[in-house]
C-alpha positions as CSV (number, residue, x, y, z in Angstrom):
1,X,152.2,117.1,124.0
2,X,148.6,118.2,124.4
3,X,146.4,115.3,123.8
4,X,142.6,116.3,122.6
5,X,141.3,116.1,126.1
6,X,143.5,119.3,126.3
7,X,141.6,121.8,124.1
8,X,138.1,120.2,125.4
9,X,139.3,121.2,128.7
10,X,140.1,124.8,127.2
11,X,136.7,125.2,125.3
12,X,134.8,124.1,128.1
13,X,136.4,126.8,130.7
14,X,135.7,129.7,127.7
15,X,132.4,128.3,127.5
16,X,131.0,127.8,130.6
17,X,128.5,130.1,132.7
18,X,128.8,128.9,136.0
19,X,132.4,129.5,137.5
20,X,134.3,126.4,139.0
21,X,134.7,125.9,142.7
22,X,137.7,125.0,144.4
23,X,136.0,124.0,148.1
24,X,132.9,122.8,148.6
25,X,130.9,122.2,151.8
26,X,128.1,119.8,150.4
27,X,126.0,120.2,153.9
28,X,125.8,124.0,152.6
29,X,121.9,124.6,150.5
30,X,124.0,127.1,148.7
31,X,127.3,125.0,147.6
32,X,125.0,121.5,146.6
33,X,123.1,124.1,144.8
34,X,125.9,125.5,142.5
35,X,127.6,121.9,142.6
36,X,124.5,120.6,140.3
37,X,124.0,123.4,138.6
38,X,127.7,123.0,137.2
39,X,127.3,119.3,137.2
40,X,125.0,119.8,134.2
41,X,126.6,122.3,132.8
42,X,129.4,119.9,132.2
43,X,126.6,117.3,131.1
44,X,125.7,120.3,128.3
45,X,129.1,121.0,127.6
46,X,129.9,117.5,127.3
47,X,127.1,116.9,124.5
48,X,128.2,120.1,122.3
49,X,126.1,122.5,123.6
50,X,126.5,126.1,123.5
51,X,126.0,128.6,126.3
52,X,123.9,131.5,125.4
53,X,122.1,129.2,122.3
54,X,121.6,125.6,124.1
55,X,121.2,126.5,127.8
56,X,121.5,129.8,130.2
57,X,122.8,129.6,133.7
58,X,119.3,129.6,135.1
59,X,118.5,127.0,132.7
60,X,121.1,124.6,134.5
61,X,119.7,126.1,137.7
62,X,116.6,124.7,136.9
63,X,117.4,121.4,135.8
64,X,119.2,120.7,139.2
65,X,116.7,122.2,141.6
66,X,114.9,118.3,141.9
67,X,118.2,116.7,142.6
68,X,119.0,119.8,145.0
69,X,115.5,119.1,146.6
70,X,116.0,115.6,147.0
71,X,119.0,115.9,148.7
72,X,117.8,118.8,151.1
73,X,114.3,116.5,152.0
74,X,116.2,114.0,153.1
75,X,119.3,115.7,155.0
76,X,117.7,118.8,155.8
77,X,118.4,118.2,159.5
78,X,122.1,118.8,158.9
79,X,122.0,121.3,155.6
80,X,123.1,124.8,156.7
81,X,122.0,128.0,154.5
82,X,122.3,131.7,154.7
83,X,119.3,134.1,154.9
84,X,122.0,136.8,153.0
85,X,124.6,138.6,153.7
């Protein structure tokens, strides 16, 4: 028997923008990066709002980037991050 938390669960996966992550290496720029991002993306989802009216992937993007910075500034002598591919 599905309780509710079951189709919240299904209506935030056909909603979301940012993909979920099975591994993450927090000491990766890249990984903390996308981890925050979809942190508040969940925070949005969470609330009732809607990707594409409420909030864009950059939008979410944005809202981390202080929390990313933080945490770079003060472990950036052990944060890896590529220059590209």
């Amino acid at each position: 028997m599905c309780l509710t938390g079951c189709s919240l669960t299904i209506w935030r996966i056909e909603m979301a923008v940012i993909s979920d992550y099975e591994l993450i290496d927090l000491s990766s720029l890249e990984d903390l990066y996308m981890a925050m991002a979809k942190t508040i993306e969940n925070s949005i989802i969470q609330a009732g709002g809607i990707s594409g009216k409420d909030y864009t992937i950059m939008d979410c993007y944005r809202l981390a980037q202080p929390f990313v910075l933080e945490v770079f500034r003060t472990s950036s002598s052990t944060m890896t991050f590529s220059a590209g591919k």
